[in-house]
C-alpha angles and dihedrals in degrees: 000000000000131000128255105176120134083016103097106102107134124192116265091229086221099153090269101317116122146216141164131306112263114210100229090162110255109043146021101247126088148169128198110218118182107228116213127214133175113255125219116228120265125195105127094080101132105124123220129284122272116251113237094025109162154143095027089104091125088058097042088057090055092051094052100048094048079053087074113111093186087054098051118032109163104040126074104186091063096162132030102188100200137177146113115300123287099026088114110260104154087042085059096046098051089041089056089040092056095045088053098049093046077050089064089241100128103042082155086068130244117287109200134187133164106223089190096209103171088054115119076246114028117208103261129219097267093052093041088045090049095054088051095052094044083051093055091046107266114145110232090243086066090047107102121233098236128072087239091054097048089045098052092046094052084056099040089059097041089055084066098055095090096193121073116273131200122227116195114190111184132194102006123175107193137002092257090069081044119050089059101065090048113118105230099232137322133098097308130123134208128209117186137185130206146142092233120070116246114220103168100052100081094220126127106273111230102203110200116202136186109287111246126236100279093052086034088064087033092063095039091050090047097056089043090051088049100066096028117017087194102054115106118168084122093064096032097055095034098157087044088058095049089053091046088053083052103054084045094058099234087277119146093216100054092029081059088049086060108039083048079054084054097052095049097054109034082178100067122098130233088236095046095057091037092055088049094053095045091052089044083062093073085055106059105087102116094027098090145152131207102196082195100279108053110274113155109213103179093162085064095060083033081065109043080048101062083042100051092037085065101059125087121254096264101052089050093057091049081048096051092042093053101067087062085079101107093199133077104263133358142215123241085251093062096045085049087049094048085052101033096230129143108266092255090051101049091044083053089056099044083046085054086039101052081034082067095037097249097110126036131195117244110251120248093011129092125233099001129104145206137207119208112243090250096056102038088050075056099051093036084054085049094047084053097051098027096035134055128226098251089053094051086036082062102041091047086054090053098048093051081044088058094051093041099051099042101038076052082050099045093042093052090053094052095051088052097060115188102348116086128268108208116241087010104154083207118087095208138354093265088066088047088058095045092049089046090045100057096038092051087101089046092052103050088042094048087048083053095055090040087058096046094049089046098254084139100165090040081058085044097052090046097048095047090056089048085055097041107054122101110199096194139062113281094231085060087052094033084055091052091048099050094042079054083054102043084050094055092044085056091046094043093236106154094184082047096054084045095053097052097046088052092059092037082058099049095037082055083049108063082040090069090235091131102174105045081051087057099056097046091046084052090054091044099056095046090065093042076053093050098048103043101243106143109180089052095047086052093046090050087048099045091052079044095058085046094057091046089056084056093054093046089252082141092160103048091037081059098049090043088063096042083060090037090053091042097054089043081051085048105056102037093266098135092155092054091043086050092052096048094043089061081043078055105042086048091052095052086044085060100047087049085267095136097152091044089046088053089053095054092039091052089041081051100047089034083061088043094048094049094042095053095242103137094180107059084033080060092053092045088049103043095045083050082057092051096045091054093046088052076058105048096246097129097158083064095039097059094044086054090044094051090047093047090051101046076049085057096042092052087050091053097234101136086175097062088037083055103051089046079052085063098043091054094054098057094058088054 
């Protein structure tokens, strides 16, 4: 049998328009269709309050009095709670939210979003404005597609919300993230965190600043009290807390990671600690961070270094390896995968890591976890100094093989339904989606990074299962198709009616319902046919000759591709012709056809080779190895292996160099 990984790119059937290839596991042709699903409402988003909150009460004061809706009627960003990293914004801000809802000020409920805008890849204004409207219950189908739709319909529903809403955005970089999200009037307020202070908003500046001593001690007193109300070192060594505030700068951040020391060793003195951090401050040369306008906060990395210098080896390297993870949050598998540690290892050293306040868990989710920005641009500094490239290139590897393998796996379950995939790690197709749904950030951000380190198939593959997943249930999208197709029959729009039986037909497709695909690609490609349009008539053709396959229709599936090749032949489309004539070669493979098959697999690598593309030169290559084995032509075999896996190498993608690899050794 031949194989058909990294070969499932099927043709977006778009009336002759193109776009890229999307990885779906068994061929090269592909369609993104956007699933729709209905949305609960979700205005109760206030997290909860942060423990040890304290000595902000002057601010506190400010905010609730610009809360209030009576006081300012006409402005909706009524407060803009900026400061460096780590003073405690986003504590202020949910502090002030919950004492103005237990006020009874935002009877309308609390709408809240992390922008994170100091991220590598800070969340835009489509993503941002379609959190907000699936927040406030629109089903994706009814989202817009622009940044001004989308816009204009988020105001337009929070203008019928008659009773005042909240709006928390947190973390927020520049104005632009920010004006989207804005209502247009109402009785709605805005409160907004970032470390840049935004003039042009006209909204009251919160300005947050360093605590002094004595709130410095309070809040170090507080978070001790909390998890033992009899300890009192902080009482007790009063002069030797004060120094230990001062040495961590009076910043909330680094005064949290402390007191968390503290916690952990009841044992430990105030001197002793004050005493550590004041001799980690010699050390901090080349520990720096810049907040965006060159403020210098050595006491934060003084910190994160006491912390750090009290785990064992083998934590610290977990620690290091973590911030590799390019996406928002991560899983106790990836972590494991980063580390390269088995799944129960890695989730005991996250447990010792969050016990030290380096790691956090993600709220509201189970089993994934979260660094603050500060400390993962600290861990990320370590893995540069503690750790070599080819350590952090392999784990690396090993981290965008985790993501491949199990969004594969993920994406394979879903299509399934309700019918078992052997060796899934997934019991059922609603724990795929959910898997799918909270690595979707993760995803996106590890193809980034793919692309940018030259793994170009790995981002293809990644990208391809972003595109690829359908969160709802296919009779909801199927709905939303027919009633696009009953729409173009009633216009007389004949593109129109090809387009959305294209898409009926892939969506059936990935639903397994073959035949009733079938019907709807064939109708597709007639009126293709009939139009004249060429490239959407191949592309029918080439998804129908996948779904024959499917059906055992090995003969006609053969003789769709050979129309499909020759019109791609036809029109100048060599990629396209390269990609169905390893959808060929596979076809004949698999109706006993083995020289035929040869033929299609060199025609397709020949096209690969001469437009510059190693890694479907690689799968042409590589299925070519496999058909020659099949005929005992081992000499061939292994040429067409060796050159499929340099073409791997070039592309980046150690997995697929790996399993040829495989494949080489067992003819030897």
């Amino acid at each position: 049998m031949v194989d058909d990984r990294g070969a499932d790119h099927r043709n977006e059937i778009d009336g002759g328009s193109q776009q890229g290839p999307v990885l779906q596991g068994r061929d090269f042709f592909g369609v993104n269709i956007q699933t729709m699903t209905s949305a609960p409402v979700a205005l109760t988003q206030l997290p909860p309050r942060i423990s040890g909150f304290t000595a902000r009460d002057t601010e506190l004061a400010i905010m609730s009095n610009l809360l209030d809706s009576a006081r300012t009627p006409r402005e909706s960003v009524v407060s803009a709670v900026v400061g460096l990293a780590g003073i405690g914004k986003t504590a202020l801000a949910i502090q002030a939210g919950h004492a103005a809802r237990e006020s009874g000020k935002f009877k309308g409920g609390v709408l809240f979003i992390d922008l994170h805008g100091y991220d590598e890849k800070p969340i835009e204004s489509t993503q941002a404005l379609e959190a907000m409207l699936r927040a406030l219950g629109i089903i994706p189908e009814h989202i817009p597609l622009s940044v001004e739709s989308r816009c204009a319909l988020y105001r337009s529903e929070l203008a019928k919300i008659k009773d005042p809403v909240l709006v928390i955005i947190d973390n927020a970089s520049s104005e632009s993230q920010i004006r989207p999200l804005l209502p247009s009037s109402g009785p709605h307020r805005v409160v907004v965190t970032s470390r840049q202070t935004l003039g042009s908003l006209d909204a009251r500046l919160v300005d947050l600043t360093v605590l002094d001593d004595a709130e410095s001690v309070i809040l170090l007193d507080n978070a001790l009290k909390v998890a033992r109300p009899t300890d009192n070192r902080i009482s007790d060594s009063l002069q030797a807390a004060i120094e230990l505030a001062r040495n961590c700068g009076g910043l909330p951040l680094a005064l949290q990671i402390v007191a968390a020391m503290l916690k952990s060793d009841p044992a430990r003195s105030i001197e002793s600690l004050a005493h550590d951090l004041l001799a980690a401050n010699a050390r901090l040369v080349h520990l720096k961070y810049d907040d965006g306008g060159g403020t210098h906060v050595p006491s934060v990395t003084a910190a994160f270094e006491l912390s750090y210098r009290r785990l064992s080896e083998d934590v610290a390297a977990v620690f290091r390896f973590i911030a590799l993870n390019p996406g928002p949050d991560f899983s106790t598998a990836a972590a494991a995968a980063l580390a390269n540690l088995p799944v129960s290892e890695s989730h005991s050293v996250l447990v010792i890591l969050a016990q030290a306040n380096l790691v956090e868990r993600t709220p509201g989710i189970v089993d994934r976890w979260q660094m603050h920005d500060l400390v993962r641009l600290y861990a990320g500094e370590l893995g540069g100094a503690c750790t070599d490239v080819k350590e952090q290139e392999e784990a690396r590897d090993r981290l965008l093989a985790y993501y491949v393998d199990i969004s594969s796996d993920a994406l394979r379950r879903v299509r399934a339904l309700d019918r078992k995939v052997e060796s899934s790690v997934f019991t059922g197709s609603g724990e795929a989606l959910t898997w799918l749904e909270v690595e979707r950030p993760n995803l996106a951000a590890a193809a980034r990074v793919a692309a940018a380190t030259g793994r170009e198939s790995i981002a293809l593959r990644l990208r391809g299962a972003l595109m690829t997943f359908k969160r709802p249930s296919v009779d909801n999208l199927l709905a939303t198709l027919m009633l696009s197709l009953s729409t173009a029959r009633e216009l007389k729009d004949r593109q129109g009616e090809g387009i959305s039986l294209g898409n009926i037909g892939l969506l059936l497709q990935d639903a397994q319902r073959f035949e009733d695909a079938m019907n709807a690609l064939q109708g597709a490609a007639a009126i293709f046919r009939e139009t004249g349009n060429r490239y959407g008539e191949a592309a029918a053709l080439t998804n129908l000759g996948l779904v024959l396959r499917e059906l055992r229709k090995l003969e006609e599936a053969i003789k769709v591709h050979q129309v499909a090749i020759s019109i791609f032949q036809e029109i100048g489309k060599k990629r396209e012709a390269g990609m169905a004539l390893n959808s060929l070669g596979t076809t004949q493979c698999e109706a006993e056809l083995i020289e035929a098959a040869t033929a299609a697999f060199r025609d397709s690598a020949k096209i690969f080779e001469d437009t510059d593309d190693p890694y479907r030169g690689g799968v042409a290559l590589d299925n070519l190895g496999l058909a020659l084995q099949r005929l005992g032509r081992r000499e061939e075999a292994t040429f067409a292996y060796r050159k499929a896996i340099a073409l791997f190498s070039r592309a980046g993608d150690r997995i697929e160099e790996v399993r040829t690899l495989t494949n080489l050794q067992e003819i030897q």
